[in-house]
N, C-alpha and C positions, 0 to 999 in steps of 0.2 A: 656449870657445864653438865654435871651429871644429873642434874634435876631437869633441865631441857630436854637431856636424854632419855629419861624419866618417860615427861611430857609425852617424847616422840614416840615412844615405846609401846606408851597408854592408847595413845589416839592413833594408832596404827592397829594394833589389837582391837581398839574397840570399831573399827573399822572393819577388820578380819572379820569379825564377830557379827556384825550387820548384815555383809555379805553373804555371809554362810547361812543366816538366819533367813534370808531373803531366797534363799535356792534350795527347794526341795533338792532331795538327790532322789536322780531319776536310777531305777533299778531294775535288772531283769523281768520279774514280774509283772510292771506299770507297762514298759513295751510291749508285754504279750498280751495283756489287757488289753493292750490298744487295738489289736486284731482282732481277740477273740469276737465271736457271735454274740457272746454273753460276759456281760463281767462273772468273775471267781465265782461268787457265794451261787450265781444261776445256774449253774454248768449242771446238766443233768445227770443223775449216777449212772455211774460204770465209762463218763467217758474218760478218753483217751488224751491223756496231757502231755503231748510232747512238742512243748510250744512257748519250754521259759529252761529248754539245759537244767533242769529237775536231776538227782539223780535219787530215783526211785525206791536203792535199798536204805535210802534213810541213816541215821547215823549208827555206828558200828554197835555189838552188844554191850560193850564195855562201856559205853558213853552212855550208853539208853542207864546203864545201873550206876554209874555215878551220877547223875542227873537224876534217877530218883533217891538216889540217899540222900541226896541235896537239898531236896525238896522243902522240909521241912525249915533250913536256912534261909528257905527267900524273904523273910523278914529280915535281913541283916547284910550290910554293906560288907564285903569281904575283899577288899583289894591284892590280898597275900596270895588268891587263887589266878587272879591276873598275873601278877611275877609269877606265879609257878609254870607258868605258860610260857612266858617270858624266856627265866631259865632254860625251861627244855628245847625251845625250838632255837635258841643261840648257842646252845651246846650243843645239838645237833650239828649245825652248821657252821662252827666255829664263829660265831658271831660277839662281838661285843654288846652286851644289855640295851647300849644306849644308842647304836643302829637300828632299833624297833621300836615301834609303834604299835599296841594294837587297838582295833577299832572293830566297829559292828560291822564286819564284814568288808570287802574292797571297795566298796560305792565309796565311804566316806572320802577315802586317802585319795580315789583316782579326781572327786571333784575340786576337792581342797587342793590339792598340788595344781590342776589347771588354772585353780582361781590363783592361785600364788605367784604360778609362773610366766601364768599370761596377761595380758593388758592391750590395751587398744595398740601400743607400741611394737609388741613381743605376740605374733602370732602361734596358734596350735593347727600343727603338720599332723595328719593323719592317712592312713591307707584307704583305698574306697573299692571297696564297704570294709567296714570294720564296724568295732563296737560304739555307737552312737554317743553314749554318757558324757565323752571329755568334750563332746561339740554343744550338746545343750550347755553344760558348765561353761566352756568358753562366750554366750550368749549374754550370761552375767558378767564375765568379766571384760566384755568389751572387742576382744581378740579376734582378729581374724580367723577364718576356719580355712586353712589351704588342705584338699584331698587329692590324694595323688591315688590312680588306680596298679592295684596289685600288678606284681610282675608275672608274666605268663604263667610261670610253676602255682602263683596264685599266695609265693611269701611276700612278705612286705617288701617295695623298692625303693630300699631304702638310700640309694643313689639320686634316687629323683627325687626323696622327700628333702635330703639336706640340700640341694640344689634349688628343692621349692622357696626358700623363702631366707635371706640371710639374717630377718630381723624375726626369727621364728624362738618363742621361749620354750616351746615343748613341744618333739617328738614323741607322739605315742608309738609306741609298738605292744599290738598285743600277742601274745607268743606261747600258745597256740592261737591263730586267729580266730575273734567269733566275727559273722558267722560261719567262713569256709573249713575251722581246723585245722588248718594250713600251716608251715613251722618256718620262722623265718630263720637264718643261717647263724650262730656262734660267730664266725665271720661278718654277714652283713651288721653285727648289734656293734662289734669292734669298729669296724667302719664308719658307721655312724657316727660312735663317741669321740673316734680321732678327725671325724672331720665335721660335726656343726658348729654351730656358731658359739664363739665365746659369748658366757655367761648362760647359755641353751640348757635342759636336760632333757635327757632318754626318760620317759614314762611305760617303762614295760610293765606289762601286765601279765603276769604269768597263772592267770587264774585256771585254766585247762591245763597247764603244763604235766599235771600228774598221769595225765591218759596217754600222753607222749613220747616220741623218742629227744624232743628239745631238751637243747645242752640252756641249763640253768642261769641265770646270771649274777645270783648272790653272791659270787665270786667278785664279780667284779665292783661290785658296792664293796668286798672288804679290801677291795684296792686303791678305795678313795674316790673311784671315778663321779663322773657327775648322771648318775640315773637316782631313778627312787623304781623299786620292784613292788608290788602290788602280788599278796599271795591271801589266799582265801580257804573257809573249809565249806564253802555252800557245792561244792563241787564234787568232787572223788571222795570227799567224806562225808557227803548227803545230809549237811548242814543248813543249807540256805534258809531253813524259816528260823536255826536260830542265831544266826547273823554274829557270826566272827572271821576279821581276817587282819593280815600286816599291812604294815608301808614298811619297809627296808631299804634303810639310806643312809648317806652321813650323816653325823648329829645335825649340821649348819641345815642341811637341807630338808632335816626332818620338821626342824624348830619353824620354820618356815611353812609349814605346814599343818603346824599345831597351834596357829592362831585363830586358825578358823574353826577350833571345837574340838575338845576331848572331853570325851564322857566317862561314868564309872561303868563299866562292862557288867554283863549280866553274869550272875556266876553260874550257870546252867551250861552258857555259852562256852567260858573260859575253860569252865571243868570240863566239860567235852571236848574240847578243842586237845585240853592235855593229856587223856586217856587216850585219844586216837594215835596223837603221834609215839602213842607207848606199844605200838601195835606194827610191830615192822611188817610183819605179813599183808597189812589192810591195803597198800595201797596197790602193789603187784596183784594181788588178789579181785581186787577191783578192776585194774586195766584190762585183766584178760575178758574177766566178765564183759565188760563193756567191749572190748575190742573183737572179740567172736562175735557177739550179737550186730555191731556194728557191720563187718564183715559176711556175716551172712545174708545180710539184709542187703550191702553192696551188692554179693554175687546175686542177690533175685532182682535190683536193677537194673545189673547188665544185662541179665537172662532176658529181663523181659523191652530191652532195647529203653531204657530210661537212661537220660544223659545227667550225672552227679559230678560231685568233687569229690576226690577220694579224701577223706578227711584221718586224723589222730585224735579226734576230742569225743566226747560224746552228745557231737551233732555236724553235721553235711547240709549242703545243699545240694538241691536235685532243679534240673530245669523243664517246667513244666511246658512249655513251649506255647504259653496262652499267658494272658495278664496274672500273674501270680496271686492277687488278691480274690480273683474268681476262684481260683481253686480253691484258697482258705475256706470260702464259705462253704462250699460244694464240700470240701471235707469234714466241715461242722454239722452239716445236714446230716450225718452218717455219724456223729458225734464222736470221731477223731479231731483233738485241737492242733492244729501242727503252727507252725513260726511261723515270724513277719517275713516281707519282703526288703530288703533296699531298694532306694530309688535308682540306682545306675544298675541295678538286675533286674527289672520291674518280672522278669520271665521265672525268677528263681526265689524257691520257698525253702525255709532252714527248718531242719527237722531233730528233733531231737532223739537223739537214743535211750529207748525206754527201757524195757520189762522184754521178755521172749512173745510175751503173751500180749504184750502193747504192738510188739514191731509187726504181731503177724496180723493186728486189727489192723493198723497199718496200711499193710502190704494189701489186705483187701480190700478195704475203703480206695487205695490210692488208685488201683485197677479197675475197678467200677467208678471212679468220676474221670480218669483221664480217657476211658474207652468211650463215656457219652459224650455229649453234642457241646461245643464250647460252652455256648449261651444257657447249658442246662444249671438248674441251680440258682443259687442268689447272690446277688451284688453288692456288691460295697459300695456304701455311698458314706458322706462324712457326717459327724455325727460330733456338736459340739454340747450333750450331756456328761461325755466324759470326763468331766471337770477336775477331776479325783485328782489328774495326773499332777497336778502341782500348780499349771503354770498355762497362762495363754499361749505362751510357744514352746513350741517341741523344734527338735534339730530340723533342718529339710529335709523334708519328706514323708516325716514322721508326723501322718495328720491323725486326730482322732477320727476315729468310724464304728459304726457298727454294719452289722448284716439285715439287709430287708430283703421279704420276699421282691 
């Protein structure tokens, strides 16, 4: 019995293990690639990047100086710096050790848990638009993709996604929304978990939550519920090129999740990761920064009659009231990068919240191409050199292209 079990154990892991191997994880920056005029390394100096949720001050001073006393250690495997991370962020938050996970940033955990919990059987409910990632990832694991569109306030409806599907294995919510910002309710996250479907989980993604007034839901992982939380430091601690974040769940659910790949963490990463959260002041510090610059930027959209979403993250959409992909280009000629479009917004382009000194190239770029002639500028057309991305298909919608005159 127990050797069968063995068996099942093996050939199911090594199954996990295929699969994962078999699916790039599609990430922030490969979407933004997918727009830009130029891929990264072309992009000409001095331009303007707000077109991948960057956040621009980079990681905190304290992380820059343990990351170079480190340095000299990169020859040497250190696991003890990953528990040290460990420790602090489960002490922080009353968390048991073995509720966490960490991994090279949120990509890994939000694809691996779609792969886990979906199957041609068990569909993935998501909000539309939301963040694209868990629809490619469900592409591999066979699973239906059901989108439900945001509810007028523009939070997740999440009345209509449990209602979408009763054989559905994951509800995503991402909380702050990408790309609207948008914060869905403490209440509707409740609602959800007391009403989808047995054996189902909640996939919050709380990757913006730091810019936010969103009520947190690590609580409710310490009450056993059935989600897995997704928290990241590419965000409010201006990590993202060096790739750490959690999965936060029950053990059962984690383990389930950790068949499809865990790796030895970078200690650059880790050791930065645990300096920042030594830093009570960084993240308040950071919100306002971003949320004045944010807010000022609002008040010159309404000033100048541009219709937006009022956002908490740092990035919005604005509706440019012409094909959104025209614009992209048209703002690249001026060499401001700004975000993709969704396909159920084809009119609306997500913009990232940069620098004071980005927002105001910005603000002039965006008034000199939305005052000329539609047609002015250049087109997108598709463009299947971009091979880089991983994969013949991307989620729908999401084609590869570039810009020609």
């Amino acid at each position: 019995m127990n050797t069968n079990l063995s068996r099942r154990t093996f050939f199911g892991m090594a199954a996990a293990a295929t699969a994962a191997a078999a699916m790039p994880i599609l990430t922030e920056p490969q979407l933004a690639r997918a727009q830009r005029a130029r891929i990264a390394r072309d992009l000409p100096p001095g331009a303007v990047r707000i077109d991948a949720n960057e956040n621009p001050l980079g990681p905190c001073s304290g992380a820059c100086a343990v990351m170079s006393s480190l340095l000299p250690e990169g020859g040497r495997y250190d696991d003890q710096l990953t528990q040290k991370l460990v420790d602090a962020f489960t002490a922080m938050e009353g968390l048991k050790p073995d509720y966490l996970r960490v991994y090279a940033g949120s990509s890994e955990p939000l694809h691996y848990t779609t792969l886990a919990f979906t199957s041609k059987e068990r569909s993935l409910v998501v909000a539309d638009p939301s963040y694209e990632a868990p629809l490619y990832a469900a592409k591999f694991s066979g699973a239906n993709i059901v989108k439900v569109p945001l509810a007028k306030d523009y939070s997740h409806d999440v009345r209509a996604m449990i209602a979408a599907d009763p054989n559905a294995g994951v509800f995503y919510i991402c909380n702050p929304n990408n790309p609207t910002g948008t914060i869905t309710s403490r209440e509707d996250i409740e609602y959800a978990l007391a009403n989808k479907p047995k054996g189902s989980i909640l996939l919050v993604d709380e990757a913006y939550i730091h810019f936010s007034d969103a009520t947190p839901s690590i609580d409710l992982v310490k009450a056993d519920k059935d989600l897995i939380v997704l928290r990241t430091f590419s965000k409010i601690y201006g990590m993202a090129g060096l790739r750490c974040g959690f999965a936060i769940g029950r053990p059962d659910l984690l383990a389930k999740i950790q068949v499809y790949g865990m790796n030895m963490m970078p200690i650059l990463a880790v050791a930065a990761a645990t300096s920042s959260l030594q830093v009570p002041e960084l993240v308040p510090e950071r919100r306002k920064i971003n949320t004045d610059i944010r807010n000022d930027t609002f008040a010159w959209l309404a000033a100048n009659h541009y219709k937006f979403i009022p956002s908490q993250t740092n990035c919005f959409m604005v509706d440019t009231g012409r094909p959104g992909k025209e614009v992209i280009a048209a703002m690249a000629e001026k060499n401001v990068y700004i975000g993709r479009v969704w396909p159920v917004w084809p009119t609306y382009v997500r913009i990232t919240v940069g620098t004071r000194s980005e927002m105001d190239k910005f603000q002039q770029a965006w008034k000199e191409v939305m005052t000329a002639p539609a047609s002015a500028g250049r087109r997108w057309k598709p463009d299947p050199t971009l091979a880089d991305l991983g994969s013949r298909d991307l989620p729908p919608g999401m084609a590869r292209g570039r810009f020609s005159a």
